[in-house]
N, CA, C and O of each residue as an XYZ file, in Angstrom:
744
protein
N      -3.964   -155.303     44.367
C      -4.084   -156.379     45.326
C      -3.067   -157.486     45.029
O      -2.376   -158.033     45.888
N      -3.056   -157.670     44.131
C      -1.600   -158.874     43.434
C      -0.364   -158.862     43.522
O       0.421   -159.810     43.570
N      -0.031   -156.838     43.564
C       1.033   -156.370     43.707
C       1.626   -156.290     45.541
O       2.720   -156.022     46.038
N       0.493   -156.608     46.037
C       0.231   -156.510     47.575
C       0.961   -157.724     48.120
O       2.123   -157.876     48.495
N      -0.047   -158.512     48.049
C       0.200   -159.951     48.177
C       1.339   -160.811     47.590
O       1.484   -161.908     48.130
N       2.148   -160.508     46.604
C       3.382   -160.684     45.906
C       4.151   -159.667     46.957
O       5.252   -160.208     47.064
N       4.163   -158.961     47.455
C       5.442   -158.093     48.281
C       5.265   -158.567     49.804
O       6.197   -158.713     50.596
N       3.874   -158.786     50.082
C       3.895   -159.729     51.462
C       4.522   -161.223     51.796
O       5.120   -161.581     52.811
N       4.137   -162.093     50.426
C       5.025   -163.269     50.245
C       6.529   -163.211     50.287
O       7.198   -163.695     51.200
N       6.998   -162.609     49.272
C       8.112   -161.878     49.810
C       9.303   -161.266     50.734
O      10.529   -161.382     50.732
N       8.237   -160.468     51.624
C       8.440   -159.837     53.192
C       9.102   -161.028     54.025
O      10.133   -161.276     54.650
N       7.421   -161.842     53.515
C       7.462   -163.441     54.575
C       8.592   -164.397     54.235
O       9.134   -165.215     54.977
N       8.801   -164.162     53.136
C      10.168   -165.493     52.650
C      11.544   -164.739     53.173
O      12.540   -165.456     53.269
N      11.646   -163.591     53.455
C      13.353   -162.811     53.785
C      12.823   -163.033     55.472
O      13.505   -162.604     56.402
N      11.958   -163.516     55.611
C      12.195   -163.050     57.506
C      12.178   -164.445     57.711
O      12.276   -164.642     58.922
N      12.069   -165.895     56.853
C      12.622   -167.125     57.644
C      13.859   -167.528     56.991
O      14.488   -168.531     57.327
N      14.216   -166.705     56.014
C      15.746   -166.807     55.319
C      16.855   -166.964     56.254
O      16.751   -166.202     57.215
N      17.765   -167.630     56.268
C      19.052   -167.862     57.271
C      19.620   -166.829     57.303
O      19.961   -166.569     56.149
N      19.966   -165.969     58.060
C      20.825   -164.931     57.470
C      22.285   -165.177     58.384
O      22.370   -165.194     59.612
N      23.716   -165.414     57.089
C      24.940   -165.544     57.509
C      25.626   -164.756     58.543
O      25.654   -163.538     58.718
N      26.345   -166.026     59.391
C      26.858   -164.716     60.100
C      28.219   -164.824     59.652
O      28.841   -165.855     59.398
N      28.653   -163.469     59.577
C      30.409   -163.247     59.174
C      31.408   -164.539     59.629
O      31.445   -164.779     60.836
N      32.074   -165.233     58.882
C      32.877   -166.175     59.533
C      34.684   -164.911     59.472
O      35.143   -163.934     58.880
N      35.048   -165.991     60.632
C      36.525   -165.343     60.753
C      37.629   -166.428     60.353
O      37.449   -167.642     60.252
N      38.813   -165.712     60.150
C      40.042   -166.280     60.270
C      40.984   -166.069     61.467
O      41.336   -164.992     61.949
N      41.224   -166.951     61.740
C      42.356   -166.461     63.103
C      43.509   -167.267     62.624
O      43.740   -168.399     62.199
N      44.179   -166.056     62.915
C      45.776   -166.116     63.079
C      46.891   -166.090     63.953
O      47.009   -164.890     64.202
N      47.971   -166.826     64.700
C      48.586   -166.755     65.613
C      49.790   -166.212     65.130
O      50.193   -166.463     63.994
N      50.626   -165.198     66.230
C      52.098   -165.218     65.749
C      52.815   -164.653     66.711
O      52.086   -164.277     67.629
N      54.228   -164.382     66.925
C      54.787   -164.117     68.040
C      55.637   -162.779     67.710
O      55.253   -162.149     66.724
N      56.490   -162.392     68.259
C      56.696   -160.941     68.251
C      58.433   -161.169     69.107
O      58.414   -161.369     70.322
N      59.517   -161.128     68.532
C      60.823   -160.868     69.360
C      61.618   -159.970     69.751
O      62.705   -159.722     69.230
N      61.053   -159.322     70.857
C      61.637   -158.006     71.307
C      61.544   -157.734     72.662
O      60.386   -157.896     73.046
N      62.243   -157.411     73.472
C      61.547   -157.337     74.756
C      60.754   -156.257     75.189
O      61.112   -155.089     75.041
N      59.713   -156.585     75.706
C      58.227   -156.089     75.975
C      57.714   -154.925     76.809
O      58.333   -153.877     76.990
N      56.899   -155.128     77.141
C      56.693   -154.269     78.791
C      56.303   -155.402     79.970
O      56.264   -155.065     81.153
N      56.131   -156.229     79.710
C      56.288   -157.220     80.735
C      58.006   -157.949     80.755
O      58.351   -158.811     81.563
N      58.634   -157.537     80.003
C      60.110   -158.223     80.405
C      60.519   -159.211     79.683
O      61.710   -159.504     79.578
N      59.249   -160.039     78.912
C      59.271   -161.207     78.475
C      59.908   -160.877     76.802
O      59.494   -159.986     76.059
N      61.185   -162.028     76.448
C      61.802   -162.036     75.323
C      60.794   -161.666     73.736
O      60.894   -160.791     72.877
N      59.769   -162.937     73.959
C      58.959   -163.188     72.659
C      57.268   -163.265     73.424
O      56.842   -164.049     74.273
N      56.605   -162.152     72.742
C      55.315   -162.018     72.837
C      54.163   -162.444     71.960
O      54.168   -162.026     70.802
N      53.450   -163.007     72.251
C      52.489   -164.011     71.536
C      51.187   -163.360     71.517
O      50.922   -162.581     72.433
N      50.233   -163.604     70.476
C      49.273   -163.389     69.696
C      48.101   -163.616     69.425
O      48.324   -164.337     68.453
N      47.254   -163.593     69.480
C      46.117   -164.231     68.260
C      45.197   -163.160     67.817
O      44.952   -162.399     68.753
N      44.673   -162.874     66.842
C      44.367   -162.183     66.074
C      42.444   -162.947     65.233
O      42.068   -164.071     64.902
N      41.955   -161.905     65.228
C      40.453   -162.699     64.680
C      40.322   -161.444     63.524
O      40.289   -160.246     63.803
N      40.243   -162.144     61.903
C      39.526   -161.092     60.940
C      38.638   -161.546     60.791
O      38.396   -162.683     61.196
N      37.616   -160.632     59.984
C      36.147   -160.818     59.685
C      36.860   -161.169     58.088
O      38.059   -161.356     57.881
N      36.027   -161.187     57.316
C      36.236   -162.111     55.631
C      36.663   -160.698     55.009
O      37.148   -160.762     53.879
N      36.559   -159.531     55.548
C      36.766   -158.510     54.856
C      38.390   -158.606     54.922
O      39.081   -158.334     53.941
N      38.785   -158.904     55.824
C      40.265   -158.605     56.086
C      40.188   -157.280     57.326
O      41.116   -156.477     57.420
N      38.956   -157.207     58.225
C      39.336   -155.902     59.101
C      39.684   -157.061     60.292
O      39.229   -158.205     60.280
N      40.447   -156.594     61.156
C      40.692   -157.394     62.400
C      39.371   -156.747     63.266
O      38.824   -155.644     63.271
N      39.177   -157.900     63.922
C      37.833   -157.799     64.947
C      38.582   -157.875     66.422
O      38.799   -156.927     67.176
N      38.863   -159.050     66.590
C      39.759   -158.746     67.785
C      41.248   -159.378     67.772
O      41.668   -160.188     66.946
N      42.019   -158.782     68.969
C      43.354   -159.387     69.477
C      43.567   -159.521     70.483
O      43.470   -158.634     71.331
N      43.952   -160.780     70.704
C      44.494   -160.924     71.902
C      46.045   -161.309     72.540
O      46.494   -162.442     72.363
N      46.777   -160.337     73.250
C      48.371   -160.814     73.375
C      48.565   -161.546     75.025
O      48.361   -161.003     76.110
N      48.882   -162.508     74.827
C      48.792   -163.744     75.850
C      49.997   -163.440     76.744
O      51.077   -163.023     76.324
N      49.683   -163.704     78.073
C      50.753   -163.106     78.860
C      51.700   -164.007     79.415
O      52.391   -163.777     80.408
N      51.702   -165.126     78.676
C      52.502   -166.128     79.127
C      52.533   -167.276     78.432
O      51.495   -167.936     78.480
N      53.685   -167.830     77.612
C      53.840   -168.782     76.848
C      53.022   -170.011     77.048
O      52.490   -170.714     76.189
N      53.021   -170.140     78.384
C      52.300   -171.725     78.667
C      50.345   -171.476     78.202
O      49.778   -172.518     77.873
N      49.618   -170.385     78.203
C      48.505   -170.062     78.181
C      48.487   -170.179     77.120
O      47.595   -170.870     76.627
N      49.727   -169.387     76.069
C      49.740   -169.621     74.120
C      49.358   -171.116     73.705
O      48.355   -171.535     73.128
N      50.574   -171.834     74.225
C      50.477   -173.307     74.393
C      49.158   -174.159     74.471
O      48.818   -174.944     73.586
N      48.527   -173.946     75.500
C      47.197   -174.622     75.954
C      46.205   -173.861     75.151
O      45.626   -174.731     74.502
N      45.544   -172.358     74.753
C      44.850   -172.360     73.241
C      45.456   -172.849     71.982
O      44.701   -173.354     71.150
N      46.734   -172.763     71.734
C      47.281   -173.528     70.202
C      46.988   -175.047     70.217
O      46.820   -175.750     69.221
N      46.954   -175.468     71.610
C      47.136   -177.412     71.437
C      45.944   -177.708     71.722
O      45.978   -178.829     72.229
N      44.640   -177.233     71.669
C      43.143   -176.755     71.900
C      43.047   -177.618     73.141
O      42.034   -178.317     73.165
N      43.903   -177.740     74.228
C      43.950   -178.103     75.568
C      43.049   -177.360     76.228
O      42.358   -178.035     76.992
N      42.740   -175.886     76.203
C      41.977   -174.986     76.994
C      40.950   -174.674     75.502
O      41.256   -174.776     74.314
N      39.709   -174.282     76.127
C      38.462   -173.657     75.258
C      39.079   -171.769     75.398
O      39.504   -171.058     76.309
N      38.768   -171.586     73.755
C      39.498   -169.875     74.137
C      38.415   -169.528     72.760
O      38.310   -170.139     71.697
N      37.921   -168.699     73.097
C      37.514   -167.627     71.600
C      38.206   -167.840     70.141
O      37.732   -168.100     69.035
N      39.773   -167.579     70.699
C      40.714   -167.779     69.057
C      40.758   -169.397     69.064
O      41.892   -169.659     68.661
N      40.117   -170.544     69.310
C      40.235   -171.748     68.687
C      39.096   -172.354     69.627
O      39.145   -173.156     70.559
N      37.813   -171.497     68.878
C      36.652   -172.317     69.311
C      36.335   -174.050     69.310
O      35.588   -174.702     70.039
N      37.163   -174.454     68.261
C      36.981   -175.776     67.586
C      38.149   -177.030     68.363
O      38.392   -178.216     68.135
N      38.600   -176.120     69.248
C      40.010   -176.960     70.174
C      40.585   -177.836     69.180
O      40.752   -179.047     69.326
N      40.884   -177.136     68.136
C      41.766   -177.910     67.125
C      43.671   -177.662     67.687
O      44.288   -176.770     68.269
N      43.991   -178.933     67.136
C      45.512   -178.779     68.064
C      46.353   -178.538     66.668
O      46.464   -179.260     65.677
N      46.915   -177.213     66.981
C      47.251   -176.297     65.573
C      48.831   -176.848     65.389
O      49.402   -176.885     64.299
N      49.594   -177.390     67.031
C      50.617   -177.829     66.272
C      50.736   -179.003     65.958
O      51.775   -179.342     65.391
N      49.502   -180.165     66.287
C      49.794   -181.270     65.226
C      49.222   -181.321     63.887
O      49.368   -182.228     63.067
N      48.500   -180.156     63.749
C      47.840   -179.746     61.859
C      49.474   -179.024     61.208
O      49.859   -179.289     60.069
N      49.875   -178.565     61.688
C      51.242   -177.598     61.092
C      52.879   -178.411     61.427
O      53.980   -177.873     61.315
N      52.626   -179.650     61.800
C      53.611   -180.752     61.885
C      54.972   -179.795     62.945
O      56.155   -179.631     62.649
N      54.346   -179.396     63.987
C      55.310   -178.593     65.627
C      54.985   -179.761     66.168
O      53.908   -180.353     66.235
N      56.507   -180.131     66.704
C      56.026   -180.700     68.453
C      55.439   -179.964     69.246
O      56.341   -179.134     69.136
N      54.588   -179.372     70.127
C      54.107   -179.011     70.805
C      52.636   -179.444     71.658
O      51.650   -179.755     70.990
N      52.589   -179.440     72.775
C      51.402   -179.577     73.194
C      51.243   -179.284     74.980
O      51.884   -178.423     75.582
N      50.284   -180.183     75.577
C      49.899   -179.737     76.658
C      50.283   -181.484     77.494
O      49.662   -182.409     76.970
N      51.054   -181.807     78.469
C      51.542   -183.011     79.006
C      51.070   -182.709     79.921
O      51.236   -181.642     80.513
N      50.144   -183.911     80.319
C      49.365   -184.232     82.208
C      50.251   -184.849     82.627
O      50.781   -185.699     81.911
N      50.695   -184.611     83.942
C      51.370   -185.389     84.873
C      50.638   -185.698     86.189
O      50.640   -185.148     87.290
N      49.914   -186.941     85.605
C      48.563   -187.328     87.281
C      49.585   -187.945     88.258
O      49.189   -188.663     89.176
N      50.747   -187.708     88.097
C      51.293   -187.664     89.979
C      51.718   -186.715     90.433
O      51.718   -186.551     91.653
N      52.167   -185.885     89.650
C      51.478   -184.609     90.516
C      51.043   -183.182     90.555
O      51.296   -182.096     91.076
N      50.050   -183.931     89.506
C      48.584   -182.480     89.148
C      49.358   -181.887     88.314
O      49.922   -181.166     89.137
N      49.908   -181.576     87.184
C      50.335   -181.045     86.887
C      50.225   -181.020     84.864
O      50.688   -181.807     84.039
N      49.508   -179.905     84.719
C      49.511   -179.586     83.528
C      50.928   -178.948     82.468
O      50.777   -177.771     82.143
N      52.099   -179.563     81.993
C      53.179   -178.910     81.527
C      52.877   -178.598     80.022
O      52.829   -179.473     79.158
N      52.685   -177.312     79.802
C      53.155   -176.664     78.295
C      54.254   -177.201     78.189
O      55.077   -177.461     79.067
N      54.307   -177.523     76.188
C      55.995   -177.461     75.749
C      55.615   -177.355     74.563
O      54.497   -177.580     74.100
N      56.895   -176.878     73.861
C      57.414   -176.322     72.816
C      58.367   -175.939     72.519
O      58.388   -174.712     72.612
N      59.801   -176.607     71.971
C      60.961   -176.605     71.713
C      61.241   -175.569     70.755
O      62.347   -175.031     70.778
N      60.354   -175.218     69.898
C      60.312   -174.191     68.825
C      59.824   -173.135     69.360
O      60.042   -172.054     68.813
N      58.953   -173.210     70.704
C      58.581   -171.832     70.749
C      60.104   -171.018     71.979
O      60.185   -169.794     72.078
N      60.933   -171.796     72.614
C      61.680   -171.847     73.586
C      62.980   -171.299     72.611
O      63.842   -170.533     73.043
N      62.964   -171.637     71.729
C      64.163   -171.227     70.673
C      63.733   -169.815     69.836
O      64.397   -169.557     68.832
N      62.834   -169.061     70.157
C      62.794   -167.997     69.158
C      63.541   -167.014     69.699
O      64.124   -166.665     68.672
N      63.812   -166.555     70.245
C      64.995   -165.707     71.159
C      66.007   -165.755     70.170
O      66.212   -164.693     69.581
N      66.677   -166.724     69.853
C      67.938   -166.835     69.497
C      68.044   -166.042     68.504
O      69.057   -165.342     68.501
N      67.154   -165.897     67.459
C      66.738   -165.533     66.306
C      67.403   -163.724     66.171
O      67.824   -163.068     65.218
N      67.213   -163.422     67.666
C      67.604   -161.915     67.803
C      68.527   -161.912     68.418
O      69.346   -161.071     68.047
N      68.937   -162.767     69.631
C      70.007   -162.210     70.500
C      71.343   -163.394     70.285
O      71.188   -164.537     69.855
N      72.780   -162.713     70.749
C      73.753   -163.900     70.405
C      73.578   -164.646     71.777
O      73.861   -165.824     71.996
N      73.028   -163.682     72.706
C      73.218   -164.523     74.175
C      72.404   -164.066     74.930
O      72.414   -162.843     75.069
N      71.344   -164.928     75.737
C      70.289   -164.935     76.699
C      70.563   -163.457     77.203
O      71.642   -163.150     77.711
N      69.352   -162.418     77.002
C      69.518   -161.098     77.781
C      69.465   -160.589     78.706
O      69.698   -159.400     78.923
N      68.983   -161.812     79.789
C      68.932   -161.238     81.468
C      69.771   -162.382     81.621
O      70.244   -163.206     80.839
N      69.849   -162.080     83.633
C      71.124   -163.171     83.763
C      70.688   -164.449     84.456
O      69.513   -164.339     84.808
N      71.139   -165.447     84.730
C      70.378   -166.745     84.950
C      70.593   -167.806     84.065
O      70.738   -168.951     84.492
N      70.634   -167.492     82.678
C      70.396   -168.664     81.793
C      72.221   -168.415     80.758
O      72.607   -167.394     80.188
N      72.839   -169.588     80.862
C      74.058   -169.133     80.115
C      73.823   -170.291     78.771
O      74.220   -171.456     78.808
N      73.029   -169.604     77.521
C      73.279   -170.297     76.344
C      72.978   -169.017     75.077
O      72.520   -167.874     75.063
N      73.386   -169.729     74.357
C      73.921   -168.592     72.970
C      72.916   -168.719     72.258
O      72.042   -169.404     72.790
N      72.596   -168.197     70.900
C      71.896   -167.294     70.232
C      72.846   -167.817     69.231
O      73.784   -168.615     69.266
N      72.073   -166.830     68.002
C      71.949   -167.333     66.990
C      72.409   -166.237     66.066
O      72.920   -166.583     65.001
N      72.280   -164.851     66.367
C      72.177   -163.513     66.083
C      73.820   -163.086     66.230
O      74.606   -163.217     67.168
N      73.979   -162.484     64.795
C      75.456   -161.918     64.787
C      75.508   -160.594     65.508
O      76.619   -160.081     65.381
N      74.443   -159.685     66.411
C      74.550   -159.030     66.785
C      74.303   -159.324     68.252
O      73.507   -160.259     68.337
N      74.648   -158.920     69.319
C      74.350   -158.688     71.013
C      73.054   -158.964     70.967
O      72.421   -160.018     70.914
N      72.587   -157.158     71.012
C      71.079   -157.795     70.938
C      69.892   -157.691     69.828
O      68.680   -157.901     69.794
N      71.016   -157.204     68.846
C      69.615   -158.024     67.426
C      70.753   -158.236     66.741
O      71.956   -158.089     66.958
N      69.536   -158.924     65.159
C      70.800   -159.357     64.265
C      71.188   -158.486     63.714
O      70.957   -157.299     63.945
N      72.076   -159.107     62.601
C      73.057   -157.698     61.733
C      72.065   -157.848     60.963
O      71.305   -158.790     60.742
N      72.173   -156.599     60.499
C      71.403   -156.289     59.114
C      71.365   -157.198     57.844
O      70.299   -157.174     57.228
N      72.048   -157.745     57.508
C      72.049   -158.830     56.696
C      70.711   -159.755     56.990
O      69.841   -160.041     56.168
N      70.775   -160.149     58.389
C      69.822   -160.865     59.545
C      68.344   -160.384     59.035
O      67.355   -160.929     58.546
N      68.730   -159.088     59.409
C      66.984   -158.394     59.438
C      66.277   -158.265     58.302
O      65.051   -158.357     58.371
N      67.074   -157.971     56.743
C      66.429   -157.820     55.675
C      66.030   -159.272     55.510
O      64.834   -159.450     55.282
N      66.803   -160.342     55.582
C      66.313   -161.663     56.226
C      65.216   -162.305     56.340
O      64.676   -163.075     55.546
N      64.782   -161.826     57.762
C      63.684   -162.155     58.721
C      62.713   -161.290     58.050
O      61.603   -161.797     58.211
N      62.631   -160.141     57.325
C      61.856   -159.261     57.358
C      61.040   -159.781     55.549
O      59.888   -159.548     55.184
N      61.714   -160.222     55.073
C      61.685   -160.718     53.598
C      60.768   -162.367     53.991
O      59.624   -162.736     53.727
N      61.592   -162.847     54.515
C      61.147   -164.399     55.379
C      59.880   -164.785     55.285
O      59.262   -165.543     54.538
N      59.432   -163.639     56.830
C      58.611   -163.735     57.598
C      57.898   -162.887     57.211
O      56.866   -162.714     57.859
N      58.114   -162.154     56.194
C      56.788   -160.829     56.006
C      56.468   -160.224     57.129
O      55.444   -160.332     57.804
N      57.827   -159.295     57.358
C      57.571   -158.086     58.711
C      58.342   -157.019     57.981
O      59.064   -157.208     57.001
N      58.024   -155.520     58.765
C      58.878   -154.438     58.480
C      59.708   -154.873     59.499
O      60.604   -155.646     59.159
N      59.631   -154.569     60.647
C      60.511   -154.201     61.632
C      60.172   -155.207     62.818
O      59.040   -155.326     63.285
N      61.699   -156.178     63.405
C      61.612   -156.295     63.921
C      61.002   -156.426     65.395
O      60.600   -157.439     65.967
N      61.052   -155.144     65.824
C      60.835   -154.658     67.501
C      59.094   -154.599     67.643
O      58.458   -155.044     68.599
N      58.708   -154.145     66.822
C      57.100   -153.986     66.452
C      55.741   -154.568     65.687
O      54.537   -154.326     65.613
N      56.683   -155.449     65.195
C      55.690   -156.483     64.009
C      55.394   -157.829     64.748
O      56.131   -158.162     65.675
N      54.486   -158.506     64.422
C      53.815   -159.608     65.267
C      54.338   -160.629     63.583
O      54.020   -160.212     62.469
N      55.101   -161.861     63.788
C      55.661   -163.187     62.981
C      53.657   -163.316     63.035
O      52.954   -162.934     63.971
N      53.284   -163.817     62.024
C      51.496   -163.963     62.041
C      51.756   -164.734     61.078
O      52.793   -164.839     60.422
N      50.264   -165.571     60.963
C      49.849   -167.022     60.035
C      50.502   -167.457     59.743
O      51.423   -167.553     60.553
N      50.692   -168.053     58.546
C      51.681   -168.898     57.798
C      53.062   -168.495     58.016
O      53.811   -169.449     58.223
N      53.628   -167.302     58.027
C      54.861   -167.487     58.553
C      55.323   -167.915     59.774
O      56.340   -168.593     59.924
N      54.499   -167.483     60.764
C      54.584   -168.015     62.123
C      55.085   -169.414     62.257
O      56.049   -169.725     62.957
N      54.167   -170.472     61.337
C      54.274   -171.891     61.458
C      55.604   -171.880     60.533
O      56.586   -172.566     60.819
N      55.550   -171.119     59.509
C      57.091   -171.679     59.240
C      58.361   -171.173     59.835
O      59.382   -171.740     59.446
N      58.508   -170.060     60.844
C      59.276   -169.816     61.367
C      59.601   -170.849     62.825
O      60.715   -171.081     63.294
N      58.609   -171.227     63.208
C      58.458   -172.770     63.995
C      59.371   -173.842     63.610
O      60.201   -174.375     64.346
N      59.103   -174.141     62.212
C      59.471   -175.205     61.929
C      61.259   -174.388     61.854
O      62.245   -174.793     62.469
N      61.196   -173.232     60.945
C      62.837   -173.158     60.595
C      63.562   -172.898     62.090
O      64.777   -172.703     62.125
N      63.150   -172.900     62.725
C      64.248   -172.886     64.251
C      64.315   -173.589     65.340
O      64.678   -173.384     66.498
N      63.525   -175.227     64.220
C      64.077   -176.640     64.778
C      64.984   -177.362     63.833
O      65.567   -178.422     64.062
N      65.026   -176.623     62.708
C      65.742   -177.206     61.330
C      66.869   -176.830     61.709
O      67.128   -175.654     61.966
N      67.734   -177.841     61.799
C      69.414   -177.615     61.500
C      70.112   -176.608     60.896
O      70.724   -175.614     61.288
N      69.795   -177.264     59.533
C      70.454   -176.551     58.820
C      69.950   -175.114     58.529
O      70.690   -174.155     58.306
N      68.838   -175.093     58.553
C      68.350   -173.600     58.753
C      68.954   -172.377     59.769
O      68.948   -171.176     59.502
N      69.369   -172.879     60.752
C      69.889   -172.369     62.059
C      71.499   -172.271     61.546
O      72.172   -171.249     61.677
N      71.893   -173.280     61.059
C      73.264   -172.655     60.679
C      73.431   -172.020     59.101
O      74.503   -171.863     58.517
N      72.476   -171.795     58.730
C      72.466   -170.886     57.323
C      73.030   -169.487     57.935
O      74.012   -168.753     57.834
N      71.565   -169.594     58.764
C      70.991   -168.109     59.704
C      72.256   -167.497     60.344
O      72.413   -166.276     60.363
N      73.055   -168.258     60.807
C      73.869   -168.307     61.829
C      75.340   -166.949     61.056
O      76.026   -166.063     61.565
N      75.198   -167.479     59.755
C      76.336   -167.083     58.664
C      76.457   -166.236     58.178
O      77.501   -165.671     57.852
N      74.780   -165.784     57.921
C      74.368   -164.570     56.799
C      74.764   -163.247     57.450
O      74.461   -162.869     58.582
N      75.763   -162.379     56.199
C      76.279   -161.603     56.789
C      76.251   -161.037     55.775
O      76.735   -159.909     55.685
């Protein structure tokens, strides 16, 4: 009877116990290659569980939508907390109201410059400015062991720039002198 009543107390104390729920990490990052939508640089967000398995991803179909979840302007799953990720990671970036006329403008000078990174010159036609890339349309190899060392990617065409490099690849392709290091390495 003691042994009873000791395993019922028990029972009763694990069923008003809190039980944790898995917290995540999310990670943003962008991707420079052209796509299946056409678009230069493809964007990210990514949710792990604490194990390190990814739970979900999501690839955003348009820079200005990246923009408005990163600057927690819009409520999104990957930044429940509408924390504005590029004034925690010191990016200009954000979301500008214009109340004359209605108008919500994304920006991001760093995110508008990652192109260069691969191509010497804008790859469709319309836009006439240069690049950064000793190759047409990627860099020279010098470039890629580079970026790939950098940024912690294998390959170019297929790897997503993610977390911490992401933000520092942000910052290095508003940096000057970074851009003309890049510019050299051969």
């Amino acid at each position: 009877m003691k042994y009873c009543i000791l395993i019922l107390l028990l029972l009763f104390s694990f069923s008003f116990s809190k039980v944790e729920q898995p917290s995540y990490r999310i990670v943003f990052g962008a991707r420079i290659s052209i796509g299946a939508n056409s678009s230069v640089v493809s964007f990210v967000a990514m949710r792990y569980s604490n194990d390190g398995i990814l739970r979900a991803k999501r690839v955003f179909t348009s820079k200005d939508e990246f923009i408005k979840v990163l600057s927690g302007y819009w409520p999104s799953p990957f930044n429940p907390g509408k924390i504005d990720y590029f004034r925690q990671n010191k990016i200009i970036g954000g979301v500008f109201v214009n109340d004359t006329i209605r108008a919500e403008i994304a920006y991001c000078p760093a995110l508008d410059s990652l192109w260069k990174i691969r191509f010497s010159d804008w790859p469709y036609h319309g836009k006439n400015e240069a690049g950064w890339s000793l190759g047409r349309i990627r860099p020279s190899l010098k470039q890629e062991e580079y970026l790939a060392k950098r940024y912690n990617i294998r390959q170019l065409d297929f790897d997503y720039i993610v977390d911490t490099c992401f933000w520092k690849l942000l910052y290095d392709v508003t940096d000057s002198t970074w851009i003309e290091n890049y510019k050299f390495i051969q």
